[in-house]
ROTOR-266822 format. One record per residue: residue number from 1; residue in three letters; x, y, z of N, C-alpha, C, O in turn. Coordinates in steps of 0.2 Angstrom, whole numbers. Layout:
N
<node nr="NUM" rest="ALA" n_xx="X" n_yy="Y" n_zz="Z" ca_xx="X" ca_yy="Y" ca_zz="Z" c_xx="X" c_yy="Y" c_zz="Z" o_xx="X" o_yy="Y" o_zz="Z"/>
...
***
This chain:
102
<node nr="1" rest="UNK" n_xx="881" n_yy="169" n_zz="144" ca_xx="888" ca_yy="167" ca_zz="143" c_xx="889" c_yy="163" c_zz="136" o_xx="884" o_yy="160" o_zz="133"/>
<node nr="2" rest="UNK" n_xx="896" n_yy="162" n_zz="134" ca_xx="895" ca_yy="159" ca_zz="127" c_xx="901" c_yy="154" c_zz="127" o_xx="905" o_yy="155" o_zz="131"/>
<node nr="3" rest="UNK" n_xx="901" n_yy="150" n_zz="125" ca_xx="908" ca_yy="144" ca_zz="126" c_xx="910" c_yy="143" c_zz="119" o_xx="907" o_yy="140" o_zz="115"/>
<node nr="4" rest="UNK" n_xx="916" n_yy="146" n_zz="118" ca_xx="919" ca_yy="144" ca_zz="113" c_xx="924" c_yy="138" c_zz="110" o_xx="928" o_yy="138" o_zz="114"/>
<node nr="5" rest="UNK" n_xx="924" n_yy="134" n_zz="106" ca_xx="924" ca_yy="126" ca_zz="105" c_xx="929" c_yy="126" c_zz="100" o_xx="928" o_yy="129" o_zz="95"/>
<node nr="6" rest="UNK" n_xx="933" n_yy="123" n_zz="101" ca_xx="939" ca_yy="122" ca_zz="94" c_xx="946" c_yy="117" c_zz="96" o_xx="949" o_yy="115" o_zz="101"/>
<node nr="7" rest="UNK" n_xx="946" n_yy="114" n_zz="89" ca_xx="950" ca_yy="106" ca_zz="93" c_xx="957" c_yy="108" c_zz="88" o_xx="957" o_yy="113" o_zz="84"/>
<node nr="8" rest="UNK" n_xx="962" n_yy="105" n_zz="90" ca_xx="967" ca_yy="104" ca_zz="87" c_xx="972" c_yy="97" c_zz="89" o_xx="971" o_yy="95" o_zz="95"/>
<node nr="9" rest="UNK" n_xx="975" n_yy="93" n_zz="85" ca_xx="977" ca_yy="87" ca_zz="83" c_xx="984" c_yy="88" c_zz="83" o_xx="985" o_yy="94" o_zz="81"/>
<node nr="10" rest="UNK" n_xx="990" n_yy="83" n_zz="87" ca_xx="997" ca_yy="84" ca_zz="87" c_xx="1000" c_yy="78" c_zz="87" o_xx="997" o_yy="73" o_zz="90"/>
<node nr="11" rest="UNK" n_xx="1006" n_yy="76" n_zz="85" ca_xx="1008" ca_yy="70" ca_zz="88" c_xx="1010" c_yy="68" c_zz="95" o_xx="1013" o_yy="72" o_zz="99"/>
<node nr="12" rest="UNK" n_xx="1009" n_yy="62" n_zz="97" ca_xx="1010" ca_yy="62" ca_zz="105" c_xx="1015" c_yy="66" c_zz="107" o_xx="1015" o_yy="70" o_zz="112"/>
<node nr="13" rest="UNK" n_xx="1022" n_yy="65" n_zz="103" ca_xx="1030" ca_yy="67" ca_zz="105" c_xx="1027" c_yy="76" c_zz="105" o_xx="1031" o_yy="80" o_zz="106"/>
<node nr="14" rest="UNK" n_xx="1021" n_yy="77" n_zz="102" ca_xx="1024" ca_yy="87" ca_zz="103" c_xx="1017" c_yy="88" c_zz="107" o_xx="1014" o_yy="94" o_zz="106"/>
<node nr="15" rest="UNK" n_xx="1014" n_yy="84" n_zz="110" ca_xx="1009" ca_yy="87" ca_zz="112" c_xx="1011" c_yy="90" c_zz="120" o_xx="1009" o_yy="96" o_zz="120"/>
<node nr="16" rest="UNK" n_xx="1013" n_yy="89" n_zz="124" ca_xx="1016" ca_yy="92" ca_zz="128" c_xx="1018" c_yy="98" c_zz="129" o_xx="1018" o_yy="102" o_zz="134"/>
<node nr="17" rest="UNK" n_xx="1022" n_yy="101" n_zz="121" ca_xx="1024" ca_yy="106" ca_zz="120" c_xx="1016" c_yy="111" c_zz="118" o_xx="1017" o_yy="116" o_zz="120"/>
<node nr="18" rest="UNK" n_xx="1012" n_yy="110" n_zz="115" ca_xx="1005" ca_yy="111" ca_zz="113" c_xx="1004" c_yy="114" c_zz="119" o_xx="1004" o_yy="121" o_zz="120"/>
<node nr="19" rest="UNK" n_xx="1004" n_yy="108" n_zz="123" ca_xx="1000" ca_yy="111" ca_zz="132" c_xx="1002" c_yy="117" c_zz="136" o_xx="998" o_yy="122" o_zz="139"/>
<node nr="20" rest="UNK" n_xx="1011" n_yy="115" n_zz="134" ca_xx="1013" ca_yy="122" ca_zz="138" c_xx="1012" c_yy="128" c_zz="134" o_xx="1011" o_yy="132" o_zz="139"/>
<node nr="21" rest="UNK" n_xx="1012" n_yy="130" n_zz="128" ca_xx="1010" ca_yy="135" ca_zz="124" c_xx="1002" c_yy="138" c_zz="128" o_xx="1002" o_yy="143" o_zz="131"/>
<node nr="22" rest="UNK" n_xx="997" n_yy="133" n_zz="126" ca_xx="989" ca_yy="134" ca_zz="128" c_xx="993" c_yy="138" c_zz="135" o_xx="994" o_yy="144" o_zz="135"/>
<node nr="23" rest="UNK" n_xx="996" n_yy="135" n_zz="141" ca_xx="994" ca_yy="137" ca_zz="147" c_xx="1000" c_yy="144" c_zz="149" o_xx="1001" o_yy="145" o_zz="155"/>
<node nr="24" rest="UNK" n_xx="1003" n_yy="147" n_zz="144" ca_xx="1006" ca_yy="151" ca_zz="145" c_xx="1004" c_yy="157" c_zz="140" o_xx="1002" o_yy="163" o_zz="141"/>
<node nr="25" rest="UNK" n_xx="1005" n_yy="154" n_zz="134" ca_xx="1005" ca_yy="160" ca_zz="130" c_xx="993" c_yy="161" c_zz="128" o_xx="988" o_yy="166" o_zz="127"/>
<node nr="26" rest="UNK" n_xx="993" n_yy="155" n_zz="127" ca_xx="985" ca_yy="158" ca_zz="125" c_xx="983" c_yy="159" c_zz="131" o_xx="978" o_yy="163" o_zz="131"/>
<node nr="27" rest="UNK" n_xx="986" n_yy="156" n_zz="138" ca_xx="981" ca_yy="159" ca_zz="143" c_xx="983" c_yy="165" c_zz="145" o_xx="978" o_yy="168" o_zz="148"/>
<node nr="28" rest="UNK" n_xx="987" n_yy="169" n_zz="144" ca_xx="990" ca_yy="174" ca_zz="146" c_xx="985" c_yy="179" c_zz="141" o_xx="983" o_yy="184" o_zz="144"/>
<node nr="29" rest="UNK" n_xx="984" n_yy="179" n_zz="134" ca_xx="980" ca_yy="182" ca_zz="131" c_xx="974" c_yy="183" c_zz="133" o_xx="972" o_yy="189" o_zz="133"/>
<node nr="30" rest="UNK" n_xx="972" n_yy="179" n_zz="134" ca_xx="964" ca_yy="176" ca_zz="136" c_xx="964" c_yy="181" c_zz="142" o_xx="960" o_yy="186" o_zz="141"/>
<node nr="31" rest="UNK" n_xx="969" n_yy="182" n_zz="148" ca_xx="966" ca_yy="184" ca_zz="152" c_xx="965" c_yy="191" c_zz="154" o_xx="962" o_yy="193" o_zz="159"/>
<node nr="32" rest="UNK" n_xx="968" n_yy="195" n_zz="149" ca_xx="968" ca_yy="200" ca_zz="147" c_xx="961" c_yy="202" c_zz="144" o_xx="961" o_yy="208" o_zz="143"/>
<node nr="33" rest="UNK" n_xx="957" n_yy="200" n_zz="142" ca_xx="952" ca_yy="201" ca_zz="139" c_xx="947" c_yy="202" c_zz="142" o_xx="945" o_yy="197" o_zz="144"/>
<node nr="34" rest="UNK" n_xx="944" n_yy="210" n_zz="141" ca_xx="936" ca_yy="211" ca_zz="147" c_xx="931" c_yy="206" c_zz="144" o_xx="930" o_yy="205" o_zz="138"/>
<node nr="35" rest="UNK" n_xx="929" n_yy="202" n_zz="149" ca_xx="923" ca_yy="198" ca_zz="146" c_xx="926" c_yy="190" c_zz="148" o_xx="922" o_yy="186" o_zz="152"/>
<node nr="36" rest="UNK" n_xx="930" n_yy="190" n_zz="147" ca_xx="933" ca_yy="181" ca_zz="146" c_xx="930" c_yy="179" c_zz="154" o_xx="929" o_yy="182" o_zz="159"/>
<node nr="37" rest="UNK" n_xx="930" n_yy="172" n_zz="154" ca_xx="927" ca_yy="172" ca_zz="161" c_xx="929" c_yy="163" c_zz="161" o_xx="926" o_yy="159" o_zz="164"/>
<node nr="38" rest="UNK" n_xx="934" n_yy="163" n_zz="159" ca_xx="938" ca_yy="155" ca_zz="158" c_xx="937" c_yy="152" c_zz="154" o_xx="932" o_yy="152" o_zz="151"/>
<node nr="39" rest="UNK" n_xx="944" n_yy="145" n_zz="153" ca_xx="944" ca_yy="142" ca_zz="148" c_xx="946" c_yy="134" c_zz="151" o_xx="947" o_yy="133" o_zz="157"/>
<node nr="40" rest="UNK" n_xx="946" n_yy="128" n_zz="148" ca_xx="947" ca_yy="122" ca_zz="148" c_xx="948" c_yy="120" c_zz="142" o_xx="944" o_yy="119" o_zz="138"/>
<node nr="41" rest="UNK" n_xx="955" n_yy="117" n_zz="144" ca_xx="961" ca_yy="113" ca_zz="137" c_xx="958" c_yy="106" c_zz="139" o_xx="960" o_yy="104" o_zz="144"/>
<node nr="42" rest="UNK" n_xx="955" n_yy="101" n_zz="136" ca_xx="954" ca_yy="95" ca_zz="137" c_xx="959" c_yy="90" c_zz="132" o_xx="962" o_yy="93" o_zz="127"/>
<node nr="43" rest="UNK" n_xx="960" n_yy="84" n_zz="134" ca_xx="968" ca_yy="82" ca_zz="130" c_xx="967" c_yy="74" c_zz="128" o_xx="966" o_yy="70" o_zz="133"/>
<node nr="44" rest="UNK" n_xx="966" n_yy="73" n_zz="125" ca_xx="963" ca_yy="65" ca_zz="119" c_xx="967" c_yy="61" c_zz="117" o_xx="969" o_yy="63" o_zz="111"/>
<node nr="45" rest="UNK" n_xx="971" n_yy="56" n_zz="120" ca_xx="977" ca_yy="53" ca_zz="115" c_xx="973" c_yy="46" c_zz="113" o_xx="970" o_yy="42" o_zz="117"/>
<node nr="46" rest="UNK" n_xx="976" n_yy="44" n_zz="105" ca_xx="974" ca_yy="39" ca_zz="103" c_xx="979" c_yy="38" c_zz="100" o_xx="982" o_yy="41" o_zz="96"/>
<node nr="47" rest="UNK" n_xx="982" n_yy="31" n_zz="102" ca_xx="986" ca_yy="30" ca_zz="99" c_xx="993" c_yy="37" c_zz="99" o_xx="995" o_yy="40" o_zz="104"/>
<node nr="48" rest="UNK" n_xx="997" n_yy="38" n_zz="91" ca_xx="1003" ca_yy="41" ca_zz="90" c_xx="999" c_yy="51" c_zz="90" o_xx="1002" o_yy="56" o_zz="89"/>
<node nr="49" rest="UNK" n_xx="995" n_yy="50" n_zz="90" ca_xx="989" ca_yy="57" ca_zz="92" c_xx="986" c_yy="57" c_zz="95" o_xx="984" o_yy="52" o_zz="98"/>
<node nr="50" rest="UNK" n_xx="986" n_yy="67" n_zz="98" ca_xx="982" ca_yy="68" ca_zz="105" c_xx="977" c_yy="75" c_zz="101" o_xx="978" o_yy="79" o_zz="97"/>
<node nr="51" rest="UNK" n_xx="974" n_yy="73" n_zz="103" ca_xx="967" ca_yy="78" ca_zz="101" c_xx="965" c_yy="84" c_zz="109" o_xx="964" o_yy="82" o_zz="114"/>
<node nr="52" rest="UNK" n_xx="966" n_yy="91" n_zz="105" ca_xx="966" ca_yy="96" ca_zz="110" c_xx="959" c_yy="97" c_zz="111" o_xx="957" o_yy="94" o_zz="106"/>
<node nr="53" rest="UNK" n_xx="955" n_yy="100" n_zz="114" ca_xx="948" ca_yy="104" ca_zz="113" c_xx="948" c_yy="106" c_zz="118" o_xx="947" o_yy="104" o_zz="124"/>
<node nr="54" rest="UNK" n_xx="949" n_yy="115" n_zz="113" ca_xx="948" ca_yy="120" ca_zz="118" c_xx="941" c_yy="123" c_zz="121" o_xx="936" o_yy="120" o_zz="119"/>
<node nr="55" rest="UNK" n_xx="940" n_yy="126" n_zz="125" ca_xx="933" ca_yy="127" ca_zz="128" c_xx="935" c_yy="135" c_zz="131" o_xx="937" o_yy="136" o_zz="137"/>
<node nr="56" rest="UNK" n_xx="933" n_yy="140" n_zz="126" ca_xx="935" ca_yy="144" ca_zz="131" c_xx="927" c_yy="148" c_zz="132" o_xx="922" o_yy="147" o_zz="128"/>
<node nr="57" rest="UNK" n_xx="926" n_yy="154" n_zz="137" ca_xx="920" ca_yy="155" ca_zz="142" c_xx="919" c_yy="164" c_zz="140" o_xx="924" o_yy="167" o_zz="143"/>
<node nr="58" rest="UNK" n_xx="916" n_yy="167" n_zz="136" ca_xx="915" ca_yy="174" ca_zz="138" c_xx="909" c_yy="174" c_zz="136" o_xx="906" o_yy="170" o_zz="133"/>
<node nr="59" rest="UNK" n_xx="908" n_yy="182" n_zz="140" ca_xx="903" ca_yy="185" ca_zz="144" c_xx="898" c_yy="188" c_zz="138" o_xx="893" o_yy="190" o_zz="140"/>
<node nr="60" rest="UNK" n_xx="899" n_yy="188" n_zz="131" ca_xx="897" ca_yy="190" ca_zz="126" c_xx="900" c_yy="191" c_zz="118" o_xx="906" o_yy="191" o_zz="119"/>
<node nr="61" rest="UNK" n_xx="899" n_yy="191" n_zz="112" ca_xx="903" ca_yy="190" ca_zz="107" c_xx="907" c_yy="198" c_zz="107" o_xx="911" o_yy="199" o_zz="102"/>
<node nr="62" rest="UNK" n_xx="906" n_yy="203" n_zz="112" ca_xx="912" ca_yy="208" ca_zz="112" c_xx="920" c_yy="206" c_zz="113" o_xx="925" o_yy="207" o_zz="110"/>
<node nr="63" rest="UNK" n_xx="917" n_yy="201" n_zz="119" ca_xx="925" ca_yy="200" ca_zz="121" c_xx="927" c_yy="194" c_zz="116" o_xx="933" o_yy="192" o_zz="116"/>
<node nr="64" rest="UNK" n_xx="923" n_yy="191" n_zz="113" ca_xx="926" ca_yy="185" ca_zz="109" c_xx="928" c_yy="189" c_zz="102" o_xx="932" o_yy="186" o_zz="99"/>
<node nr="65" rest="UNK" n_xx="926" n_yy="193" n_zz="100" ca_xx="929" ca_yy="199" ca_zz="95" c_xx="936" c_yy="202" c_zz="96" o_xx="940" o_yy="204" o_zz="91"/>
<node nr="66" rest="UNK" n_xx="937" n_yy="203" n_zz="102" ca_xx="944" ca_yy="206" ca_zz="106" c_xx="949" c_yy="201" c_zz="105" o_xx="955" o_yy="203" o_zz="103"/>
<node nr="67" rest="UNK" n_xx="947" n_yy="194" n_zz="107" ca_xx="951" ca_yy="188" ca_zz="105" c_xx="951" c_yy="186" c_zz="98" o_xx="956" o_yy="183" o_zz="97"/>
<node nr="68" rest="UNK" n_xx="947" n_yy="188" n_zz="93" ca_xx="947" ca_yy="182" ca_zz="88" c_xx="947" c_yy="188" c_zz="82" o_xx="948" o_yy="186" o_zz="76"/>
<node nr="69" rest="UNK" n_xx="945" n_yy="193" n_zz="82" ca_xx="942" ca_yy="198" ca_zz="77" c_xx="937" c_yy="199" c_zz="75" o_xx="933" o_yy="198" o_zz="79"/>
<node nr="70" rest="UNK" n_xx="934" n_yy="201" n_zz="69" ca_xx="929" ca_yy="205" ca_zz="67" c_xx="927" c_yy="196" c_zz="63" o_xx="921" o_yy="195" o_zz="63"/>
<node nr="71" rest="UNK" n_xx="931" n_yy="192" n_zz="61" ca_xx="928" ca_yy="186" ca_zz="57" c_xx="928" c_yy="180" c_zz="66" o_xx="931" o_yy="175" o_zz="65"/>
<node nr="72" rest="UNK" n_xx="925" n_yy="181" n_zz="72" ca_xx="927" ca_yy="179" ca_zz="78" c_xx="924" c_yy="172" c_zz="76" o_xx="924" o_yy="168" o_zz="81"/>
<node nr="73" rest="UNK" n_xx="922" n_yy="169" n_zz="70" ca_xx="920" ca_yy="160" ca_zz="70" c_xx="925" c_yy="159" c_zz="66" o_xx="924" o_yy="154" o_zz="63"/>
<node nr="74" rest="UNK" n_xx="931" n_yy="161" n_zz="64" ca_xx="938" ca_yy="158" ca_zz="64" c_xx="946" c_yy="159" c_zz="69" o_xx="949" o_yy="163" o_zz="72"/>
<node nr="75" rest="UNK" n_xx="947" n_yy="151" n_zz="68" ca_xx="950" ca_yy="148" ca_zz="70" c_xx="956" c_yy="155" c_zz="74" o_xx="957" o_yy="161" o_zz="70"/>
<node nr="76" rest="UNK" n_xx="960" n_yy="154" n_zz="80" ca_xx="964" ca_yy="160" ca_zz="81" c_xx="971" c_yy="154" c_zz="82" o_xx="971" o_yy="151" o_zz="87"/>
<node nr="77" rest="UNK" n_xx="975" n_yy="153" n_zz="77" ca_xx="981" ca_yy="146" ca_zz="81" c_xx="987" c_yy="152" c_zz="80" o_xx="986" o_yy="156" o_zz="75"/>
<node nr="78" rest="UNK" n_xx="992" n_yy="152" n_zz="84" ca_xx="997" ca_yy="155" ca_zz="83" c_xx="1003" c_yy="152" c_zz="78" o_xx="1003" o_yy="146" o_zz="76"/>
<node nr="79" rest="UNK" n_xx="1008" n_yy="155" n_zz="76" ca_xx="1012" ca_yy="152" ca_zz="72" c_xx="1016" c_yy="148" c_zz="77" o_xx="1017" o_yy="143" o_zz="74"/>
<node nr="80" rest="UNK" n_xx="1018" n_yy="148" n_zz="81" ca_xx="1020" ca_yy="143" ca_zz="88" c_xx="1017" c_yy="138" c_zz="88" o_xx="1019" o_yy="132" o_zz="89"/>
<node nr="81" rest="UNK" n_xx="1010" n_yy="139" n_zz="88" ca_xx="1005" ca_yy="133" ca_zz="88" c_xx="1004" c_yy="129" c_zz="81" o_xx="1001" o_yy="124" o_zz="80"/>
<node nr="82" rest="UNK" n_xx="1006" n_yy="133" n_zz="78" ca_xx="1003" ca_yy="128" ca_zz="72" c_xx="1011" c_yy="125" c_zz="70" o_xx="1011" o_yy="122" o_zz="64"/>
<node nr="83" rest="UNK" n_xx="1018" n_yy="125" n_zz="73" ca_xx="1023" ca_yy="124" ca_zz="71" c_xx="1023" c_yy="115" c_zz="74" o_xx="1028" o_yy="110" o_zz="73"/>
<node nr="84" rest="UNK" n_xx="1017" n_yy="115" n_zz="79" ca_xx="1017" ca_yy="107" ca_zz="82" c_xx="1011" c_yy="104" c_zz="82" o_xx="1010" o_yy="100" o_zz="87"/>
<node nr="85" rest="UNK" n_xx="1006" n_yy="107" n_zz="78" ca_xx="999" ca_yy="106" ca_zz="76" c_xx="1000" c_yy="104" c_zz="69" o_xx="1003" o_yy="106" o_zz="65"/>
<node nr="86" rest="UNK" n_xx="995" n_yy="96" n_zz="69" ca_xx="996" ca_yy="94" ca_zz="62" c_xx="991" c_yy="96" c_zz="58" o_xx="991" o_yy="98" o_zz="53"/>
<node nr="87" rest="UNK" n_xx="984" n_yy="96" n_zz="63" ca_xx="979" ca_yy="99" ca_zz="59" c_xx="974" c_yy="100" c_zz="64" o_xx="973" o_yy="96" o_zz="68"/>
<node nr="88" rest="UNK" n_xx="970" n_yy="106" n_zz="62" ca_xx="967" ca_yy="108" ca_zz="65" c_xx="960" c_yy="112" c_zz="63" o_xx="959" o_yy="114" o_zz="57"/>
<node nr="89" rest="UNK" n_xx="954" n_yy="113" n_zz="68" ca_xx="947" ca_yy="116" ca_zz="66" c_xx="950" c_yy="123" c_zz="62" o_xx="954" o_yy="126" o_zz="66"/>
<node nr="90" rest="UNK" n_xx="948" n_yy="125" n_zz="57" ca_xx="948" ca_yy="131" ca_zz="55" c_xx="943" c_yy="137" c_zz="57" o_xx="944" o_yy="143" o_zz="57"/>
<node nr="91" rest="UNK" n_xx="938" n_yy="134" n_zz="59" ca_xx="932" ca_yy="139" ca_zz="62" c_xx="931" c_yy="133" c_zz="68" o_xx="932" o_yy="127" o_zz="69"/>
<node nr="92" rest="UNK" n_xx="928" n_yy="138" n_zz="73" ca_xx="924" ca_yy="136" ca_zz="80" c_xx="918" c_yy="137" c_zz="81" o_xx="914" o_yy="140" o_zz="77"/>
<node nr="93" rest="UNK" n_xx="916" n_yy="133" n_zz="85" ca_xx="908" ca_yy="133" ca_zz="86" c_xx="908" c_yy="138" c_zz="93" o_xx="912" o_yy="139" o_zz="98"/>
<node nr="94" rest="UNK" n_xx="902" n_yy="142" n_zz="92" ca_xx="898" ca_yy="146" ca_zz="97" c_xx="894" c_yy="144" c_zz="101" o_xx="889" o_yy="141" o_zz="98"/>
<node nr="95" rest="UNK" n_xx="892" n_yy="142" n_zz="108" ca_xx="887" ca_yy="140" ca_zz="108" c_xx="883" c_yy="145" c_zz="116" o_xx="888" o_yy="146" o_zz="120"/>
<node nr="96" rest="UNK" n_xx="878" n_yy="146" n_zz="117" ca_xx="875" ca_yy="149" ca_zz="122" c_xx="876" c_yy="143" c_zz="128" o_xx="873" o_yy="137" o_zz="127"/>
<node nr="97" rest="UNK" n_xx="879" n_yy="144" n_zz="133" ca_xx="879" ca_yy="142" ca_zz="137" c_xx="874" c_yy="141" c_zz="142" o_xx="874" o_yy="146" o_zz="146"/>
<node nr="98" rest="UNK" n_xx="870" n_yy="136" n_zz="145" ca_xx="864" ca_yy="134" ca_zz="146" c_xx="863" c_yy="133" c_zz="155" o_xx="858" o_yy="134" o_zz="158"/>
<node nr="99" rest="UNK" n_xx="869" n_yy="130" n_zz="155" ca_xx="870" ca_yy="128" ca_zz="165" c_xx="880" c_yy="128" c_zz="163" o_xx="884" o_yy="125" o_zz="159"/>
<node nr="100" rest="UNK" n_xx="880" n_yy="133" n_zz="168" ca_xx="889" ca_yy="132" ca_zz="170" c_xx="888" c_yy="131" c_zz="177" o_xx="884" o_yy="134" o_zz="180"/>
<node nr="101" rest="UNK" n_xx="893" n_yy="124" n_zz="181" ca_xx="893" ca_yy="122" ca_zz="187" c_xx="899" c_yy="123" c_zz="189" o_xx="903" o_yy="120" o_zz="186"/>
<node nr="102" rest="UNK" n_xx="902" n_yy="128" n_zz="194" ca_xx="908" ca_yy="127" ca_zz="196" c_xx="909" c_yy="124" c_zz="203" o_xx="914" o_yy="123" o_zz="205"/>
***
């Protein structure tokens, strides 16, 4: 399994709306996708900023090619997401999944 890693940065007043985007429209993507095998939005606030990091779970870089495309170590933000995203990873990290505990 392969865990895909990518952060993204908001002001506190739009992070909420961030949230609901990730739990509607990218998971609704995601879930469509052979392979995917889950995801987790974790949520960071500092101060007048909250820090996203995505974590998302597939079975192989097939299905992370189906999400992200043929260059699948950059970044996928939608234009909805980046209208309340101040800034964000442009590339993600890969990494082999070593122990997953449900």
């Amino acid at each position: 399994m392969i865990a895909r890693t990518w952060r993204g940065w908001t002001k506190a007043s739009e992070a909420d709306e961030y949230q609901r985007h990730y739990a509607t429209v990218v998971a609704g993507e995601l879930r469509g996708i052979p392979g995917f095998r889950g995801a987790r939005l974790l949520r960071h606030q500092d101060g007048d900023e909250v820090r996203f990091t995505s974590i998302t779970f597939f079975t192989d870089v097939d299905g992370i090619r189906v999400f992200a495309g043929d260059d699948y170590e950059f970044a996928v933000v939608a234009e909805e997401a980046r209208t309340v995203l101040t800034r964000w990873d442009e590339r993600v990290v890969h990494d082999e999944v070593a122990i997953f505990v449900t």
